[in-house]
Structures are given as structure tokens and as C-alpha cells.
N, C-alpha and C positions, 0 to 999 in steps of 0.2 A: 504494500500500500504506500501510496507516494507520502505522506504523511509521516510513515514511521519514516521512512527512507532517507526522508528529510534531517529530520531528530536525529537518528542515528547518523547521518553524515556527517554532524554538528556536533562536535564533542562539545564546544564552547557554551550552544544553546540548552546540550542534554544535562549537561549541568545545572546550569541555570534549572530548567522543569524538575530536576532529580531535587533540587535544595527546597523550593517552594513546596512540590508535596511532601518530602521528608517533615520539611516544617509545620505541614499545617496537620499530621500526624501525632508529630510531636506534642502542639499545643491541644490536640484532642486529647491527646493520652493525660497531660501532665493536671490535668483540672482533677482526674479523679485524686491524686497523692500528694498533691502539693500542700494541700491544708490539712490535712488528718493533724498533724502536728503542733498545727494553731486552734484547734478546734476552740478550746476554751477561750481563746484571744479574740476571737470574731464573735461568741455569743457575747461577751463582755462587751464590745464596742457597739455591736448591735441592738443593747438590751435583751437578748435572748437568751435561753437557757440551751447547755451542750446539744441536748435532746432536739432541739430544734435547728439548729446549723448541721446536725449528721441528718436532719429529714429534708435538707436543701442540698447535700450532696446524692440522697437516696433519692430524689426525684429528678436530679441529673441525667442520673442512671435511669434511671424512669421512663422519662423521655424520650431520650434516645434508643432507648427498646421497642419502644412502642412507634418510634416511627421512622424507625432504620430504613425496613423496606418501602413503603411508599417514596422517603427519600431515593433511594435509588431510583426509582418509576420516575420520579421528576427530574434527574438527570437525562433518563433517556426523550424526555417530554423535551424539557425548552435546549439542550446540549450539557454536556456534563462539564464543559469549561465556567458558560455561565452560574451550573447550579454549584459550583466549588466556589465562583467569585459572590454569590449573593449570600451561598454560607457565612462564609468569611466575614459580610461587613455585618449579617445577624448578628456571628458569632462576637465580634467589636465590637458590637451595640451591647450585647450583654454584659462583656467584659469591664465592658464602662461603666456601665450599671450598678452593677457587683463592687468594683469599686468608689462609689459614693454612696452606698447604700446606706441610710440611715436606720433602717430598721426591717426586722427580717421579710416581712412582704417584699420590701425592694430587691434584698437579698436573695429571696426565692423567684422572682419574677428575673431579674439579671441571668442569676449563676444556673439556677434548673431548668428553668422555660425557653430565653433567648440564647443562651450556649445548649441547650440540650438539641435546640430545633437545629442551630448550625452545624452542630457535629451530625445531625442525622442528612445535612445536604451532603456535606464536605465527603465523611468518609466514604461514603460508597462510590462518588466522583474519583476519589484520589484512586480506586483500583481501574477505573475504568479510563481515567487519562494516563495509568503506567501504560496501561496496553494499546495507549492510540499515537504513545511519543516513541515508544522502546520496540525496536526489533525483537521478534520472537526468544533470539539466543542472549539479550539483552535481559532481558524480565527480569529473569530468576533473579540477577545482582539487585535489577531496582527496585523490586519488589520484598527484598532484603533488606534491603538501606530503608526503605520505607518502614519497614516493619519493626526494623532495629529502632528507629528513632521513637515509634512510639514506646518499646519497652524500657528503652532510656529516660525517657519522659516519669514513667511511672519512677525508675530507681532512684533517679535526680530529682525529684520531687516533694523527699523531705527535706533534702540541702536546700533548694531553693526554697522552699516555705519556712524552713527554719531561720535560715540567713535573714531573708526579706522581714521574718517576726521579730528575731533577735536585736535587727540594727536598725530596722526601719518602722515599715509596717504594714502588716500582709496587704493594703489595700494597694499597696505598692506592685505585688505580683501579678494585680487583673489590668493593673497601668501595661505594665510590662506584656501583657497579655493584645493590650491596643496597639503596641509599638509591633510586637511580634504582627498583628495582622496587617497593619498597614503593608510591614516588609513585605507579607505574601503578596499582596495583592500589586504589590510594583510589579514582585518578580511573575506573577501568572501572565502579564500579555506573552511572555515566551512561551508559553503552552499553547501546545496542538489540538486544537480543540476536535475530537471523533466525530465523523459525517451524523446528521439528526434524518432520521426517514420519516415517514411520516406523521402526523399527531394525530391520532386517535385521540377519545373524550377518557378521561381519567377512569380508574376503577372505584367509585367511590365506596362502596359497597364493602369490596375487597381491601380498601385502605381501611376501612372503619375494623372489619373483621381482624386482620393482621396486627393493627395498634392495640386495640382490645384484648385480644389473645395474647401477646405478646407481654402486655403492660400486667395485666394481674396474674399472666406466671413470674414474672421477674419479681412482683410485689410481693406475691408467696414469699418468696423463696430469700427477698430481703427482709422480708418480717420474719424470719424463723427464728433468728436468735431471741427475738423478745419473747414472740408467742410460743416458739416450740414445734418440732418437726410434727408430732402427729399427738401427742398425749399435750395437755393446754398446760401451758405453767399458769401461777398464780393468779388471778385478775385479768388473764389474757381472754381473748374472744374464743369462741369456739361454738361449734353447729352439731347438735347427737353425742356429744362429749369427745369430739374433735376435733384438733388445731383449725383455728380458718383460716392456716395455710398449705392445709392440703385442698380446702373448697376453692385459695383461689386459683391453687394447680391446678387443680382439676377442670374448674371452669375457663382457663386460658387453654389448657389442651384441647377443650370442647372445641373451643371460638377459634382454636386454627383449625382442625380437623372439618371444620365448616367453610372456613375461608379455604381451605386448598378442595374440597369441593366445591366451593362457589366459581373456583377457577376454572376449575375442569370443567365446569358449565359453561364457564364464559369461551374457552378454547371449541366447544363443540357447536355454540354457537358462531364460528371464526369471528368474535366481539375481541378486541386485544385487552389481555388479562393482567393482573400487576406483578405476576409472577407464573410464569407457565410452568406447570408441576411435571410437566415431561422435564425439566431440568432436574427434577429430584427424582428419578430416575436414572441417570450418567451417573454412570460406577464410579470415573474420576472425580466428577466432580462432589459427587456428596461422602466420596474418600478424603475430599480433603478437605472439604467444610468439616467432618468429623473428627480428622487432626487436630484444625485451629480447633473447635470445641474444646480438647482434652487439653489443647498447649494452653490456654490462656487460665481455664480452670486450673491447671497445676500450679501457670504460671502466679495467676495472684491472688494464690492458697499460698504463695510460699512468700511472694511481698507481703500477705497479711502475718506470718509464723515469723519470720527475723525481726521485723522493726519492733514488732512487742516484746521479744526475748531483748532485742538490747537496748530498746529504751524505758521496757519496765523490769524487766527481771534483774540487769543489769545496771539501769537508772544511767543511762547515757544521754547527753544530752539532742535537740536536733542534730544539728550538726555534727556532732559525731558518728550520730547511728547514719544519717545519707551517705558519712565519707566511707564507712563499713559496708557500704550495700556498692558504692561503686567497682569494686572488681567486676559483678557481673556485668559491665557494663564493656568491659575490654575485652572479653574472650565474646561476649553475644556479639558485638560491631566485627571483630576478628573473625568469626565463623559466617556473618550473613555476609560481608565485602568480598571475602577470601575465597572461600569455597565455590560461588560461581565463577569469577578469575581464574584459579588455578586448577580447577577443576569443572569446566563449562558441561563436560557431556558425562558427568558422572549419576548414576544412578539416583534419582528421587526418593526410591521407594530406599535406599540403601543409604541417603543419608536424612530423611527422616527418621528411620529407625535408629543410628546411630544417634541419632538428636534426643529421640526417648528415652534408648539406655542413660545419656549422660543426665536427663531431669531424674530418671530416678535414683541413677548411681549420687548425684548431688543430693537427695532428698536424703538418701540412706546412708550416705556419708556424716550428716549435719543430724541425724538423728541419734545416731551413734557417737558421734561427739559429746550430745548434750550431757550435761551432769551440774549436779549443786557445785561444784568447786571449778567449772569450766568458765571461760572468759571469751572477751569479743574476738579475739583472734581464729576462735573454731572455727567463724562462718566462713572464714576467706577461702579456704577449698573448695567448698559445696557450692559456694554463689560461683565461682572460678568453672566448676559443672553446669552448673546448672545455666548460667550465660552462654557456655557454649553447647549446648541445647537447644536454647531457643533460639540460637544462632543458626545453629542449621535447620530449623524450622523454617525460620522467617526466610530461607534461602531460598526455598523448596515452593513453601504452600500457595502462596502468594498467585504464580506464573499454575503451578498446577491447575488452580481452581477457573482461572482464567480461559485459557487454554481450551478448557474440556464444552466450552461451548461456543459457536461461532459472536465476532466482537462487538453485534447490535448488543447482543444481552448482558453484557462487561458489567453496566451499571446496575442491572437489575442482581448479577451475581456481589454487585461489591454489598447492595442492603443486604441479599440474602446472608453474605460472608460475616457483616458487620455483625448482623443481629446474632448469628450463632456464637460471633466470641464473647458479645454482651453477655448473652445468655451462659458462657461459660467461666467468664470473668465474675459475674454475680454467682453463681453455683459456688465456686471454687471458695471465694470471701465467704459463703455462708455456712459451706460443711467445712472447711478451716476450721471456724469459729465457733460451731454447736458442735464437734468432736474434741475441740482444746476445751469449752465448756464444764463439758459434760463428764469428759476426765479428769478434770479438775476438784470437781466437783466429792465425783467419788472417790478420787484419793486423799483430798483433805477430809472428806467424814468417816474413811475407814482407818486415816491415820491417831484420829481425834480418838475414837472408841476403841481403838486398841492402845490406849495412851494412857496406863494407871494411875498418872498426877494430873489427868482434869476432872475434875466431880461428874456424876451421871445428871445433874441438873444441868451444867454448862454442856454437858453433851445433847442431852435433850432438845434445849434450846436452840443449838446449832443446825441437829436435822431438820425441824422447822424452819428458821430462820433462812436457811439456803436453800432449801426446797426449788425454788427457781432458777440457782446456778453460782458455786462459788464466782465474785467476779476475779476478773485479774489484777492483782495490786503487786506493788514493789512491797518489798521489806518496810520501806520509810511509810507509806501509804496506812500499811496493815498497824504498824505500831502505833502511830498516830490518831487511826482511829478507836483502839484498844483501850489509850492511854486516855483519851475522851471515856468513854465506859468505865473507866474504872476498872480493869482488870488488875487482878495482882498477879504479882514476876512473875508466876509458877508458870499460873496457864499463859499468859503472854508468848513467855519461851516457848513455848508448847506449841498453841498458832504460829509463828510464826514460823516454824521449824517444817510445821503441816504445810503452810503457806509453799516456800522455799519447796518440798518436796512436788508438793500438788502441782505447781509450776512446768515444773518437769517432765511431771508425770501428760500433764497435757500437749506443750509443743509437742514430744514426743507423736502422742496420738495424733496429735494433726498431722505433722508428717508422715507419719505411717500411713494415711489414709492418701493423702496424695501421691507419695512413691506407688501405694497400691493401682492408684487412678493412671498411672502414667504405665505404670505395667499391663494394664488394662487396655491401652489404648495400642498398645503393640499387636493386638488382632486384628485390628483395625486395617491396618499397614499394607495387606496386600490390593487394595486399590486402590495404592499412589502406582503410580506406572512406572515402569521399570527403566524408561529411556525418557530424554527430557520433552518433554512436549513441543509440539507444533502446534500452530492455531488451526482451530478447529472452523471448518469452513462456512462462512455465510449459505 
């Protein structure tokens, strides 16, 4: 296609396109990790309490789940250069927003609603212009660089929220977030923008279905830590004495299983659909949308397991625990630049799975380390794994999934692409979190009760009292609030000892379940293709 031929004859221009989507990847990714850090800083300035700035990052998320896929559909509607550029100044308007926010409505209206809509133009666009600027043999790298920069995003994203809280202050980061899109948006008139065929009338129907479905399974499944997988905790909602967040799983499984029939309806009557489900069908291609699913759930089940171990268990500060997380940051860039480079025609299906082995050999490395007398220096192997994992992921999947269907449908694959790693990046943070919970839980009250210096009344107490989920606190945390109650030294020592073990005893479990999930995902593997893809023909 003259187009690529173009880009690709242009090293000077391909750069140029390769920096701008890199970027604008980046700045999707970094929104979700940049503030966990500040969380109490921003309810503070905003009048708000914690609970309410993590439900302006959870409706982020939200969002853009829910309308990943239509996004994509409107790329392929007005061109998918423009729908990247009107992302973009959305997503600036929000970031603006967000930063002058007086109070958390503005907050939630900025940082959930106007970034959440932008990143649901932006990403799917950014897979559909690799494939309309990049020659076939090209992809995989750029597709890698792209992908690397959003995992980077995520690891740098306490350093930079920490720094910007530390010395400034975080409304500084969404500033910085305006400056970042301005830059995109100089550099996208160099983007090629992919031929638009006709416009057909929207699916609206199938967009309402898809958002709907999409929206109250990711809700499920971000409300589980409070509510509870299937048995209710405490005061939580619940329907027949069930979590209601299996009703909302269940009811978003309904509402796609309807939408991808309403589809089929719409293909049978040749009406153009917002997602033609003969794509989910190709072996390749829902081989490696089910990849990205397992990589992103591993991957940030394992961003939520370090930064807790070493900014609570270990009481590190921001800044420390970012500069800790950046190794994976040199072996992930090293393996998605490299590997297509010096290895262009090498096997898919043989360095995805090599990519597997290394997340779980990372995960079971770093789990193995763990101990009460262990320090921050454990992680830097396993993230040093674990980076170069998703290093050859990001190498690989990206061009794979493209690929497997002719380039009209690029943008409809990039919604479809986005919304499954949503959907695996929210999984991942939520069984992370209700498996370190929920271990936790039970080895501080089995430590408690086999512990002959606390009284059977303080034990009592306890199993009531936590019934909903030991929380995770530091040492400094736990004694401070002891020392408010009134406890005496005995039992003190005694918790805290429980504390310190329980600790343990949960990352642990969380990592085990993720090394599990990444093992799991190795059966997968035989429908990445064995040779590297060509584009699949209009």
C-alpha cells in the first residue's frame, strides 16, 4: 500500500509517527498509576475523602471499558487519524480539568469522564495507524515500542506522582499531562492517516449493548474487594445471599452475549455491524487477544503485589519504591526494541511462550524471595523477569492480532484489543487483591488463636472484628493504631508479629495465583502462529 511504503521509506517521518503514538500510549497508561501514591493528597485538596478519589480512578476504568469498542467503530466512521486527534484535545480538556478541580465532581467529571472518553478514541486508533504507517515486517518493533511505552507509563508512575506530590503538587502532573498532548498533537500531522470506505449509520443499539455489558462486568469485578467474590462481606449489597458482584457479572455476560447476537443479526441482514463476530472466530486472532488478556492481568496483578510490599510492608517512600520498580523497565524496552531487530523472522508462537515462562519464572522467583527478614533489593531479579516478558509480548501481540484480519477492521480490532486488556488489567488488580486479602486475613487469625499470650476475649473480638478482611498496614500503621486502643505490650507484640507474618503470608498468595494464571495461559499459545504474519487481505 502506497501509504505504508511511504512511512516506511521515511525513516525520519517513521519516527516522528512511532514517538507520537508511543506517546499518546504512554499518557493512557500513566493516568491509571500515577496517583495511587497521592491518593490521600488529592482527597485532602479536594475536600474528599480517600474512598472517593479511588471511585474517580475506578470510573476511569469504567469508562473506558465501556466504550472501548464503539471507540474503535468511530475511528473506522470519521478516519482513525482524526479520531486519535479529537481524542487527544478530549483527553486535554480533561486533563485540564482535573487539574483545577476544586472539588471532587470537577474531579470526577475531568479525570473519569473527559480522559476516560479520550483514551477510548485514542487507543484503538493508535493500533490501527501502527498498521496504516508501518510495513508488514515493521509492526512487530512498532507495535512493541508502543506497547512498551505504555507499560513504562504504568512503572514510572509512582516516581512521577510521587516527585510531582513531594516537591510540587500532583495538580502539576495533569498540567504536564496538557503539555504532553499539545506535543502529540504537533507531532500527528506526520501520521498517515488509513483510507475511510464508506459511512454507514452507527450501530447504536450494539454500542448501547457493548458499553452496558462491558461496564457492569468490569464494575463486578472492581467492586469485589469491598463487596466480596461470591459470599457478601459485612454491610455489602447482595441478591439470594449473594455478592452483587456476581449479579453484575453475570448481567454484563448476558448484555454481550446479546450484543454479539444482535451482531450476527445485523451481518445477516448485510446492515454494517460494530463488530463483526466472524472476527471472533480467527484462530489468530482471538489467540492473541487471549494473550494480551493473560499478559496484562499478570501484568498488573504484579504492579499491584511490589509497590504494596515496598511501600507498606517495607515503609519506603514514593520515590523510592518507583526507582525499585524501574529495572522492569530496561529488560521490557530491551526485549520489545530488540527482538524484532535482531530477530525479525523468528517464531511468534516461540517467543510468546518464552515471554510466559519469564512472567512466571519472575512471579516465582519474587515469591520465593519473600520473607519477614527480606528487603527491597529481592524485587530486582523478578521485575529484571518479569520486564523481559512482557517485553517479548509486547513484541509479538500487537502485529499478531492485526494481521489476522484484512486493514479496514484494524480499528474495530484495536476496541476489541483494548477492551480485553481492560478487562484483564481490572481482573488481575482485583484477584491480586481478594487473594492477598483473604490470606491475610487467615493467617493473622490463625496466628492470633494459636498465640497462648492473647486472652480468648481479644481473640474473640478479633474474629468478629475482621470478619470482612484483615486490611494491609505497615508495622508503624498497626502500632499506632493499637496504641490509640489501649492495648498492652503483650498483645501489641503479639499483632504485630501476626501483622508482619500475615503480610507474607498474602503477597505470597497473590503471587502464586498469578505465576498460576501465567502458567495457564501457556495453552493458550498454540494459536499464535508459528511464522510472522503477513496482512491478511482486504
Amino acid at each position: 500500500m502506497a501509504t505504508r511504503t511511504e512511512a516506511a521509506g521515511n525513516p525520519s517521518k517513521a519516527r516522528i509517527v512511532l514517538l507520537a503514538l508511543a506517546a499518546g500510549q504512554f499518557l493512557m497508561a500513566l493516568d491509571s498509576s500515577v496517583m495511587n501514591v497521592s491518593i490521600a493528597t488529592v482527597a485532602e485538596d479536594v475536600g474528599t475523602t480517600v474512598t472517593g478519589v479511588q471511585g474517580a480512578i475506578t470510573a476511569y476504568t469504567l469508562v473506558m471499558a465501556m466504550f472501548m469498542i464503539p471507540g474503535g467503530k468511530v475511528g473506522a466512521l470519521i478516519g482513525r487519524k482524526r479520531a486519535f486527534m479529537i481524542g487527544c484535545v478530549i483527553y486535554g480538556c480533561g486533563s485540564l480539568t482535573t487539574a483545577l478541580a476544586p472539588n471532587l465532581p470537577v474531579l470526577l467529571l475531568g479525570w473519569s469522564f473527559l480522559e476516560g472518553i479520550g483514551a477510548a478514541l485514542i487507543l484503538p486508533a493508535i493500533v490501527a495507524l501502527v498498521a496504516s504507517n508501518f510495513a508488514t515486517e515493521r509492526r512487530p518493533a512498532a507495535y512493541g515500542l508502543v506497547a512498551a511505552a505504555g507499560a513504562v507509563a504504568i512503572a514510572v508512575g509512582p516516581l512521577v506522582g510521587g516527585v510531582a506530590t513531594t516537591y510540587f503538587s500532583w495538580r502539576w502532573v495533569f498540567v504536564g499531562e496538557v503539555v504532553m498532548v499539545l506535543g502529540i498533537l504537533a507531532l500527528a500531522g506526520r501520521i498517515t492517516d488509513a483510507p475511510v470506505g464508506a459511512r454507514p449509520r452507527v450501530d447504536l443499539i450494539g454500542a448501547l449493548l457493548s458499553a452496558l455489558g462491558l461496564g457492569l462486568f468490569v464494575y463486578g469485578v472492581l467492586r469485589s474487594d469491598e463487596w466480596g467474590w461470591f459470599h457478601p462481606k459485612p454491610d455489602a449489597p447482595s441478591w439470594l445471599g449473594v455478592s452483587l458482584v456476581v449479579w453484575l457479572m453475570l448481567a454484563g455476560l448476558l448484555l454481550v452475549w446479546l450484543f454479539l447476537l444482535w451482531e450476527t443479526g445485523m451481518v445477516r441482514r448485510r446492515r454494517e455491524p460494530l463488530v463483526d463476530p466472524a472476527m471472533l472466530r480467527n484462530r489468530q486472532l482471538t489467540g492473541g487477544l487471549t494473550m494480551f488478556f493473560f499478559q496484562y492481568l499478570v501484568q498488573m496483578g504484579v504492579f499491584f503485589v511490589v509497590p504494596l510490599y515496598l511501600s507498606v510492608a517495607l515503609g519506603l517512600s514514593a520515590l523510592k519504591t518507583g526507582a525499585r520498580i524501574l529495572p522492569l523497565s530496561v529488560t521490557l524496552l530491551a526485549a520489545a526494541v530488540l527482538i524484532p531487530r535482531l530477530l525479525p523472522d523468528v517464531s511468534p508462537r516461540r517467543v510468546v511462550r518464552l515471554g510466559i515462562l519469564a512472567l512466571f519464572a519472575g512471579a516465582v522467583a519474587l515469591m520465593a524471595a519473600l520473607d519477614v527478614n527480606a528487603g527491597a533489593e529481592i524485587v530486582t531479579l523478578p521485575l529484571l523477569l518479569i520486564g523481559l516478558g512482557m517485553g517479548a509480548l509486547a513484541s509479538q501481540l500487537g502485529a499478531v492480532t492485526v494481521s489476522a484480519v484484512p486493514e479496514e477492521q484494524s480499528a474495530e480490532v484495536g476496541g476489541v484489543q483494548n477492551a480485553v486488556t481492560n478487562l484483564g488489567a481490572s481482573i488481575g488488580t482485583a484477584l491480586a487483591g481478594s487473594i492477598l486479602i483473604a490470606t491475610m486475613t487467615t493467617s493473622f487469625l490463625t496466628t492470633v488463636e494459636n498465640n497462648p499470650d492473647i486472652p480468648s476475649q481479644v481473640k474473640n473480638q478479633a474474629s468478629v472484628n475482621l470478619e470482612s478482611g484483615v486490611p494491609f498496614l505497615s508495622d508503624a500503621q498497626l502500632k499506632s493504631a493499637l496504641d490509640e486502643a489501649g492495648t498492652s505490650k503483650q498483645v501489641s507484640e503479639a499483632a504485630l508479629d501476626a501483622n508482619e507474618k500475615a503480610r507474607i503470608d498474602g503477597l505470597r498468595a497473590a503471587l502464586a495465583i498469578l505465576a498460576f494464571t501465567a502458567l495457564l495461559a501457556m495453552f493458550f499459545t498454540t494459536r499464535i502462529p508459528n511464522t510472522q504474519p503477513r496482512s491478511a487481505k482486504s
